[in-house]
N, C-alpha and C positions, 0 to 999 in steps of 0.2 A: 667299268671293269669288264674286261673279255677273257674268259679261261681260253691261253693258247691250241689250238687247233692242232698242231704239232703233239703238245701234251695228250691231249684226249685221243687221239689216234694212235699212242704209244700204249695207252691204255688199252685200245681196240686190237692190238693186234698181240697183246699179250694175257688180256680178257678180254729390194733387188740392189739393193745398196748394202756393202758389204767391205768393212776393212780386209784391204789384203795383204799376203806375206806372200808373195812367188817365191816357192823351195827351188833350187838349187838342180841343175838338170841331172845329176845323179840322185836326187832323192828324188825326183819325179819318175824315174827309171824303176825306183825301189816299188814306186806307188802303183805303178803298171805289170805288178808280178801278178802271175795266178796264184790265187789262193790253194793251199796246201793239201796233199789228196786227201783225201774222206770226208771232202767237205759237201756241203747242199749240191745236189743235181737240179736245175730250175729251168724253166724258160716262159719265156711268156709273149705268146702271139698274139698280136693283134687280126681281128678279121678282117677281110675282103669282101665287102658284100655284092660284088660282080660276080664271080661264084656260085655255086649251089642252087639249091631249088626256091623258087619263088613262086607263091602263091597270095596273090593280091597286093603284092608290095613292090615298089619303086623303087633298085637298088641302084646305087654310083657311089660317091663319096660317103651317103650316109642309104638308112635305110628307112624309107618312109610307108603309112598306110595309104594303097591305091584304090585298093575297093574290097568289099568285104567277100568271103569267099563261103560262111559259113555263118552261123548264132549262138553262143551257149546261153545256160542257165547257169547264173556263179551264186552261193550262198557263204556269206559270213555274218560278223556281229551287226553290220549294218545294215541284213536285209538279202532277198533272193530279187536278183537284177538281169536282165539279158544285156548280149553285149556282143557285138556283132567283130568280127574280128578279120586278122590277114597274119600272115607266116615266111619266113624263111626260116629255111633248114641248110647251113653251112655244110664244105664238104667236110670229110674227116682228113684230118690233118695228123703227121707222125709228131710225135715228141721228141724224139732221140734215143730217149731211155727210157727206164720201164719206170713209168712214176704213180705213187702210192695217195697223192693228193691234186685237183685241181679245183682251182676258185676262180669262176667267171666274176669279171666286172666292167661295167658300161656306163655311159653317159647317155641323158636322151631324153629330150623337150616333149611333155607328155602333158599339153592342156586337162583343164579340167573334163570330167566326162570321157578320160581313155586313161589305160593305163597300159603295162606289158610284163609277162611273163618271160626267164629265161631258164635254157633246160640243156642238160648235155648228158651223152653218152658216151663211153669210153668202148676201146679193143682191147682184149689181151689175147693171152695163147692160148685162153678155148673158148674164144667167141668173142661176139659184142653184149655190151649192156646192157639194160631197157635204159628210156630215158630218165633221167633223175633231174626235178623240179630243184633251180639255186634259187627262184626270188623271185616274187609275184610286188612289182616295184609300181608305186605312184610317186608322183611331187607330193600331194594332198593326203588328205583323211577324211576325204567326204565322199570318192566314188568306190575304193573298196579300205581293207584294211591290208596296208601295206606289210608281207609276211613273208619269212621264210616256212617253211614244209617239214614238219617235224614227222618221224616215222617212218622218210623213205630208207627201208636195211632188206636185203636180201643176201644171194649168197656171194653177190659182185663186189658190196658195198654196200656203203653208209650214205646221208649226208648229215652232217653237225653244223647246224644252223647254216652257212653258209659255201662251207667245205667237204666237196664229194672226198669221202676216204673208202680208198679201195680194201677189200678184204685181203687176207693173209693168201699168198699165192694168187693175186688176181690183178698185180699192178698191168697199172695201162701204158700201152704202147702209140696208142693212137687216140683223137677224138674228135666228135661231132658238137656244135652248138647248134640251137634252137632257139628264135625269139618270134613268140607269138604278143601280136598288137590288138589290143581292145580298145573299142570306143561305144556310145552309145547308137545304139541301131537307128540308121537314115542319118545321122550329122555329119557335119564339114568337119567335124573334129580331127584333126588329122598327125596323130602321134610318129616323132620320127627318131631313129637311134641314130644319133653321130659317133660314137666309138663304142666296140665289143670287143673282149679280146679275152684269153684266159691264160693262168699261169699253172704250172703243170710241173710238180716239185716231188724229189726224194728227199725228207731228210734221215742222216744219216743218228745212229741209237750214240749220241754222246754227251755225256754231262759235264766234258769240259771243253774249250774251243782254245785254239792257242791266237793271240793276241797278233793282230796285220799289218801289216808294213802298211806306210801311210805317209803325209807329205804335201800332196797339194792341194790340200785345204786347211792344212796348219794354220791360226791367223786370220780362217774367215770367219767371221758370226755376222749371222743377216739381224737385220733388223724386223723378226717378228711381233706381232705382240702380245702382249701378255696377258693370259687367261686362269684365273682359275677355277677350276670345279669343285673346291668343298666352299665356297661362295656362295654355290647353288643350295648346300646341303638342305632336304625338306621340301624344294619347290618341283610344284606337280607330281603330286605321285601318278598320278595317268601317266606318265612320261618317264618311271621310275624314280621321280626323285631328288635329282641332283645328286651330289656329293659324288663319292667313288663310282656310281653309276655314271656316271655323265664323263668319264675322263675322254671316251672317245670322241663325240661331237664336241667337247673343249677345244681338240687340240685338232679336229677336222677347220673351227672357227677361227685358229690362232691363222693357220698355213692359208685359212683364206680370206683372211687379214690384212697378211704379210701381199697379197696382188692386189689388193683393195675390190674385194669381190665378197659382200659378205650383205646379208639384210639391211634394210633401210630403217627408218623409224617408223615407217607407214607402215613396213613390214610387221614391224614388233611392239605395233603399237597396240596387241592383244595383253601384251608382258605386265607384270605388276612396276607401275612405275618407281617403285621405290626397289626395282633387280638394277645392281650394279653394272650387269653386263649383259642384257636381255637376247645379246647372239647367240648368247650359249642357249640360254632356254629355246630358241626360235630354234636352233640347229637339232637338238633333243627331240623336238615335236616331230620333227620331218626328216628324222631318221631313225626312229622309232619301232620296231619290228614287234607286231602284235604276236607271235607266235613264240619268238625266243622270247619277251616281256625283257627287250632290255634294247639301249641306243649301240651297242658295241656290232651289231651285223657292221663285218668292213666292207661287203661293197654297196650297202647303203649309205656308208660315208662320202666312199669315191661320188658315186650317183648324187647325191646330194650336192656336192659341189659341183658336177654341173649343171647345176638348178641357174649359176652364175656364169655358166657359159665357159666353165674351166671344162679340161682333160683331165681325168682321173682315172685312175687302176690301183688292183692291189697285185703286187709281186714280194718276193724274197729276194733280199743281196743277199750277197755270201761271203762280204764281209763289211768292215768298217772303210777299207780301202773304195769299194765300190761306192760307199756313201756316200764318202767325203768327192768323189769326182759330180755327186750332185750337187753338193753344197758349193766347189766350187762354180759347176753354170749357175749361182743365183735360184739353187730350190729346194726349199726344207722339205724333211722328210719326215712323216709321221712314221714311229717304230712301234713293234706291242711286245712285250717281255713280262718277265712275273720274278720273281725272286723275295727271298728272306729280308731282313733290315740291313744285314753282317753282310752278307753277299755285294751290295751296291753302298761302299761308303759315301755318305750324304745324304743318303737316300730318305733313313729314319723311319721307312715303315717297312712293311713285306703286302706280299698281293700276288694272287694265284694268275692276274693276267692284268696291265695296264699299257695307256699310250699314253705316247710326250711326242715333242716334235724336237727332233733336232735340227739347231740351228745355225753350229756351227764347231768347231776345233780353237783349244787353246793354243799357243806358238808350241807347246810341248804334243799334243797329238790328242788330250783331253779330252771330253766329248764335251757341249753346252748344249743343254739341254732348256726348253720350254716346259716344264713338268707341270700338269695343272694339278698333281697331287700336293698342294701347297696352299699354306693358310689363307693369303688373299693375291692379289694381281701381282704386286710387287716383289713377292716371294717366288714369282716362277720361274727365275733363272737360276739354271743350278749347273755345277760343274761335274762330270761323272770323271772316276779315272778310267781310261779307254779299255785297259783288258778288263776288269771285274764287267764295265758296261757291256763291252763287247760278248761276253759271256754271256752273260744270265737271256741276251738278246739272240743269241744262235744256236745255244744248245736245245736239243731234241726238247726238253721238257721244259721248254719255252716254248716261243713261237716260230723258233728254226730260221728267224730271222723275217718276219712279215713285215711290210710297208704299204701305206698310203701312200702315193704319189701324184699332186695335185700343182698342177701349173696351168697359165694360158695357152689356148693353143699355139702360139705365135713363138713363143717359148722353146727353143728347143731344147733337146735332152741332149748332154753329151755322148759322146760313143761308149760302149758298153766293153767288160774287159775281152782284151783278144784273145782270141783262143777259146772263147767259152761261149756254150748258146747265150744269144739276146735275153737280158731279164730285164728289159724295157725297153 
C-alpha cells in the first residue's frame, strides 16, 4: 500500500501476445484527442549524460564509475563504512510549466560493494533550491540499507518519501539532477546508470475527472500473470509482511512476468519453500526502503526491475486514452489509486493508496485489471468500469494519475499524445 503522493501534497499545501480488435479509423481519431483543459501538466525527461559536469565518471550512452574523486564516511544500521565515490551533476533543464512535483527514477547495474545516490534541485521565481536527496539505491542489503531521506522540508519544499513537493508559491520552472556512485575504496567494482530521467508534474485540485475517449486498445488483454499479495499475508515482517503491504512489488513481479524477466529459483532459493509465489517475496526484499519501512518507494520498483535488465520509470498519463496507446504497443502498465469500496464497483475493498497492473480494455472500453488485492492467484483478473476507474486513478486526492512503466529495452514505446509535452 502507498498513500498517493498527489494526496499528501494536497495536504501540504493546504496544511506480448495479445487479442486484438483494430477500431475503426474514426474511432482511432477519437483516441488521438487531447485530453480536456484542467487536466495534469506532466513531462518527463530522460537524461543526457554527454552533458553537464563530470567528475570521475565516464559519460556516453550510460554513465559509469571512472575513478574516484573523493572518500566519505556513511553510517547506518549496518555500520560506519567508507566509500570512495565519482559524480555527475546534469545541466538544468526547463519544464514548460511551473510544476509543484518531480520524481526522479533510474535503472542501473550496481555490483555488490557500490551503490548510488540521486538528488535534484529545482528553479523558481526567487531562486534555486538546495539539493534535495530522492534515493540512496542498492540491488542488495548488505553494503548499505537501501533508503529514502525523511526530513528534507524547508521553505522550497518537501520530499515524501520519494516525491520532491514544492512549497505553496515556490513551483519549479526548471531542474538539476545529481547522481553520485559509491564503491568500496581501491576496487574494480565499478557501478554504472543506464537510464535517469524525471517526471516533473501539476496536478490540477479535482475530485472528479470526466471519463476519455478511447479506442485503440478496445479488445486487447496481454497475457500477464497472475499474482496475488494477500497470499503473502504475515511473510517477513523484516519486509513488512506481505498482504496489503506488498501490492506494489506484486504487481512490479506480475509486469515483469509478462517479458519473462523475473528471479530464478537459485535466486529465491532463500523463500520458504512451501511460498506459493516466492517472486513476490524476492521482489519485497529488494525493493524494500528502510526509512519509509514499506516496499511501495516507486522508483525503487522501476530500479528493481532493472535488476533484469528492463527500462523503467515512473511518470503520470493524463488519461486512460494515453494508457491504452501502451497496452496497444504490447506493455502493461502499473497504476496507483486509492478509493472507497462504492467508488470502484468490483472492487470490494477501499485503500488510502494501491497498485494493480493493467492489462488490458474490454471491446466496450472497460479497464482489465491484474489486481493483487485478491484472495489467491486465480482471483486477480478483474474488470473495472472505465469512468469510476478512470476516476479514483486521476483525481487530485489520488495519485493524479502515477505509473510504473517497465519494458525491454529493445521494446519501443509508442508516440506520445500530440500537442502535449512527452510523458514517456
Amino acid at each position: 500500500m502507498r498513500v498517493p503522493t498527489a494526496f499528501l501534497s494536497t495536504l501540504l499545501f493546504t496544511l506480448l501476445s495479445a487479442v486484438l480488435t483494430v477500431p475503426s479509423p474514426a474511432t482511432a481519431a477519437v483516441a488521438g484527442t487531447k485530453p480536456p483543459p484542467g487536466g495534469v501538466d506532466v513531462v518527463y525527461q530522460r537524461a543526457v549524460f554527454g552533458p553537464g559536469t563530470r567528475e570521475g565518471v565516464k559519460a556516453g550512452k550510460t554513465l559509469s564509475f571512472a575513478a574516484p574523486v573523493g572518500t566519505i564516511s556513511y553510517t547506518d544500521a549496518l555500520g560506519t563504512k567508507s566509500w570512495e565515490y565519482a559524480r555527475w551533476t546534469g545541466p538544468e533543464r526547463p519544464v514548460g510549466f511551473a510544476a509543484t512535483e518531480l520524481v526522479a527514477s533510474w535503472t542501473a547495474d550496481v555490483p555488490a560493494g557500490s551503490w548510488l545516490q540521486v538528488e535534484m534541485r529545482g528553479r523558481h521565481a526567487a531562486g534555486q533550491t538546495k539539493w534535495y536527496v530522492l534515493g540512496r539505491w542498492a540491488y542488495g542489503d548488505e553494503d548499505i540499507r537501501r533508503t529514502s531521506l525523511p526530513g528534507q522540508r524547508d521553505a522550497d519544499g518537501t520530499v515524501s518519501v520519494d516525491t520532491f513537493v514544492a512549497a505553496a508559491g515556490r513551483a519549479i520552472t526548471a531542474y538539476q539532477l545529481r547522481v553520485t556512485l559509491y564503491r568500496t575504496p581501491g576496487s574494480a567494482v565499478r557501478p554504472v546508470v543506464r537510464t535517469l530521467g524525471a517526471m516533473a508534474s501539476a496536478v490540477p485540485d479535482r475530485e472528479t475527472v470526466p471519463v476519455s475517449p478511447g479506442g485503440v486498445a478496445w479488445g486487447v488483454e496481454l497475457p500477464v500473470p497472475r499474482r496475488s499479495q494477500n497470499v503473502h499475508e504475515g511473510h517477513y515482517p523484516q519486509w513488512d509482511g506481505g498482504g496489503e503491504a506488498w501490492c506494489s512489488p506484486t504487481s512490479t513481479t506480475m509486469a515483469l512476468g509478462y517479458w519473462g524477466r523475473w528471479p530464478s529459483e537459485r535466486d529465491t532459493s532463500w523463500v520458504d519453500p512451501s511460498d506459493p509465489d516466492p517472486e513476490v517475496d524476492y521482489a519485497a526484499r529488494y525493493t524494500y526502503d528502510y526509512a519509509y519501512e514499506g516496499t511501495g518507494n516507486w522508483p525503487f520498483n522501476t530500479a528493481y526491475a532493472g535488476r533484469y535488465g528492463m527500462e523503467g520509470f515512473v511518470t503520470r498519463l493524463r488519461s486512460l486514452t494515453e494508457l491504452e496507446r501502451l497496452i496497444r504497443a504490447g506493455v502493461p502498465v502499473v497504476t496507483s489509486q486509492s478509493f472507497k469500496a462504492e467508488e470502484l464497483p468490483g472492487a470490494g475493498y477501499s485503500t488510502n493508496g494501491h497498485l494493480m497492473v493493467i492489462i488490458g480494455f474490454t471491446a466496450t472500453g472497460d479497464v482489465i485489471a491484474n489486481d493483487p488485492a485478491s484472495r489467491d492467484d486465480a482471483a486477480v483478473r478483474r474488470v473495472y468500469p472505465r469512468a469510476n476507474f478512470e476516476n479514483v486513478w486521476l483525481r487530485s486526492t489520488g495519485s493524479g494519475g502515477i505509473v510504473y512503466v517497465i519494458h525491454p529495452p529493445g521494446h519501443r514505446l509508442p508516440a506520445t499524445t500530440p500537442g502535449l509535452p512527452a510523458n514517456w
